[in-house]
N, C-alpha and C positions, 0 to 999 in steps of 0.2 A: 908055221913060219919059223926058221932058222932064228936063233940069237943074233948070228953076223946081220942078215935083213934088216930083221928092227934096229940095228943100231945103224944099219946105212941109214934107213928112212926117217930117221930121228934125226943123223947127221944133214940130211937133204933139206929136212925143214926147217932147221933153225938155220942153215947154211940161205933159204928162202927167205925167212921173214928177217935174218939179218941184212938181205940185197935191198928188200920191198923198204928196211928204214932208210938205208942209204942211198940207192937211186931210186926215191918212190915215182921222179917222172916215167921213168925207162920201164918199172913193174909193174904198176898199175895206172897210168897213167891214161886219162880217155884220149889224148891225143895233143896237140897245140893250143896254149891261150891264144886268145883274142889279142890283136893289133896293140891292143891300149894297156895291156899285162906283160908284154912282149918282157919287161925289164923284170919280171917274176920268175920267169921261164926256168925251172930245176929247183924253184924254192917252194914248196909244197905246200909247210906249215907258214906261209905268209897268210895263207886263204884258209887252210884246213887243220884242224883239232887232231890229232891222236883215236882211231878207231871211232870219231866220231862226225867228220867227214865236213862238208864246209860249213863257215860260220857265219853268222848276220853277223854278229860282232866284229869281228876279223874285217868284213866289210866296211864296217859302221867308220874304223881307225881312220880311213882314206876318204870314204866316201860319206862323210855328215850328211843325213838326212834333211838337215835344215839349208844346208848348201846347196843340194841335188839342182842343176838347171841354170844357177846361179855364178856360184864359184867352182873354179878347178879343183882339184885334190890336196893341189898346192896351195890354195886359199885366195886365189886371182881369181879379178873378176870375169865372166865371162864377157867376149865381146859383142855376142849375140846372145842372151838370155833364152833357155828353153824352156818356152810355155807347156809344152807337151810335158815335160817334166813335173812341173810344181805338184800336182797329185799326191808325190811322195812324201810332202810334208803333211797329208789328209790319209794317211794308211793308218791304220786301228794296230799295227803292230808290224817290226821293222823285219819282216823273212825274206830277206834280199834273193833266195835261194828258191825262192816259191815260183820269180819269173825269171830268174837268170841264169844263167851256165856259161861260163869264161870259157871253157875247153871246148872245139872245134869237135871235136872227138869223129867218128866213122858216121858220115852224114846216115846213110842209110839206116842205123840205130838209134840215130841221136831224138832224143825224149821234147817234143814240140811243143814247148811252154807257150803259155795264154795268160796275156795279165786277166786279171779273179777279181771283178767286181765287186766281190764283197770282201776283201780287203782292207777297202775303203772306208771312214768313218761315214756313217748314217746321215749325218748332216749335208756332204761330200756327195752321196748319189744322187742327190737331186742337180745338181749343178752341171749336167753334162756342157752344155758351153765350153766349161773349163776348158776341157780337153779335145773336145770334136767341134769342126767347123757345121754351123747351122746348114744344111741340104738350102742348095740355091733352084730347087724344080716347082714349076707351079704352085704345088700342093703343100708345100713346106715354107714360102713365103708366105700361105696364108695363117700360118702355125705359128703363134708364139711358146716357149717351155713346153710342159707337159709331155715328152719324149717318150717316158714310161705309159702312155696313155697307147701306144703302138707298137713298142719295143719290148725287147726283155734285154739284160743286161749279159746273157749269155751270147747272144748273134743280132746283130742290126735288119740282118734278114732272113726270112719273110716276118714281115709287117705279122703282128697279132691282132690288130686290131678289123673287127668285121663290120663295116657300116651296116649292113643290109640285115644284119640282127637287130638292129635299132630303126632303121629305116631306110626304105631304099629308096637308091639318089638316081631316078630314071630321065631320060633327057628333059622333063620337064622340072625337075628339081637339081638341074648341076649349077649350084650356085657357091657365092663366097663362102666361106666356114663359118666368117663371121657375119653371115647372114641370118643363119639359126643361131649359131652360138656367139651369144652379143660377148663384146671383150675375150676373144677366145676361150671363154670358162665353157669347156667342154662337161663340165659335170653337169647343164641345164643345157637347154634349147626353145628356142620359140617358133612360132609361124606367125607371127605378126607381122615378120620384114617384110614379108612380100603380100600375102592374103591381107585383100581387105573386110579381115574378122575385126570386130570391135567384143573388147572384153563382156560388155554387156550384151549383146546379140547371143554370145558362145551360152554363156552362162543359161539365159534364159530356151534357148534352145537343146540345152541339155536338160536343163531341170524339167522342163515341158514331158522330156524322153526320159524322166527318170534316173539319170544320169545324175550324178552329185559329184562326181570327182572327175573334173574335166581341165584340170591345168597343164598336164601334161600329153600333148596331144598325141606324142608318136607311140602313149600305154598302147591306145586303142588303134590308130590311124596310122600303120606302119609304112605305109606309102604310099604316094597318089594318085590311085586310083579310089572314088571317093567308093566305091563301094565294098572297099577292103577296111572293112570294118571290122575289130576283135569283139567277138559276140557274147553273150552268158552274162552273167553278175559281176564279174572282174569290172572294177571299176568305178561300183557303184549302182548300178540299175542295170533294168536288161538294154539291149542293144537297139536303138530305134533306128531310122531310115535317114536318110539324107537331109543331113544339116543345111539349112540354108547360111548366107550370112546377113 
């Protein structure tokens, strides 16, 4: 390669990164701000650092974390407060950048942010109400909290949670939730709501069979059909025959 060459392409590039400081919208620019930056429109370093691309901080100036939902940028109050909002006073650290992008940029390219659940301080994920309205279907009337008991915090659906690993709910067992689970504490369950078993009949009819560890009914009795019974030593004793009550 020619001397005259290298000192074009020398000339080209600093000719380049001299344009890129001066018009940095027009040279690298992903495209148009958002409606609400409209008034930022050619000012770069209002949002963005020097080779180090945009800032939570640079954000943070405008937009106070502790305002978010509340007041304007301008420091008025809002006239409709966004509940959807307050979240942002419960993030474990302020990367405004982790779920936002101001620039419009070439839809077909453009990088599909997901607000990141874990984001959020620890305390904060158990509160879903905060942010999402309680499911108004049947089966979610019967549900109080406990969300994670069904959910992951990555996708709403499909449901994780498998009844029929615990016990299956056949048309003679589709009853309230809080039929088994008294106070919706899903971490216990009874058959007392509806079977007329008394604590002392169970017992004694266990023990009879060997059984010593009989509290928890669905270890053994996963459904009902009464002769689906979980059989061997799990449990306490071997597997005897049909319980009366």
């Amino acid at each position: 390669m020619s001397k005259i060459v290298k000192i074009l392409l020398a000339v080209n590039l600093v000719i380049l990164a001299a344009l890129t400081f001066i018009y940095p919208n027009l040279m690298v620019g992903p495209g148009k701000l958002i409606p609400g930056h409209k008034a930022l429109e050619g000012d770069c370093f209002a949002c963005h650092a020097v080779f180090t691309g945009a800032s939570s901080d640079k954000c943070a100036t405008c937009h106070k974390p502790a305002d978010i939902g509340r007041l304007t940028t301008t420091g008025l109050a809002l006239t409709m407060p966004s509940t959807k909002a307050a979240f942002h006073q419960d993030l474990k650290s302020q990367d405004c950048v982790a779920c936002h992008s101001d620039h419009a940029g070439v839809k077909r390219f453009a990088r599909q942010r997901q607000f990141d659940h874990s984001l959020l301080k620890q305390t904060t994920l158990t509160q879903c109400q905060t942010c999402h309205k309680t499911p108004t279907d049947s089966l979610h009337k019967q549900v109080t909290g406990n969300c994670q008991s069904c959910h992951t915090q990555q996708k709403w659906t499909p449901a994780t949670f498998d009844h029929n690993k615990f016990f299956v709910l056949d048309r003679d067992h589709n009853a309230p939730c809080a039929t088994c689970h008294v106070r919706n504490d899903y971490s216990q369950s009874t058959c007392y709501g509806c079977h007329e078993h008394t604590p002392d009949n169970i017992r004694r009819e266990h023990i009879k069979e060997g059984i010593s560890k009989y509290e928890n009914c669905v270890e053994c009795h996963r459904s009902g059909n009464k002769h689906d019974i979980k059989g061997g030593r799990e449990g306490g004793g071997e597997r005897g025959g049909e319980h009366d009550d």
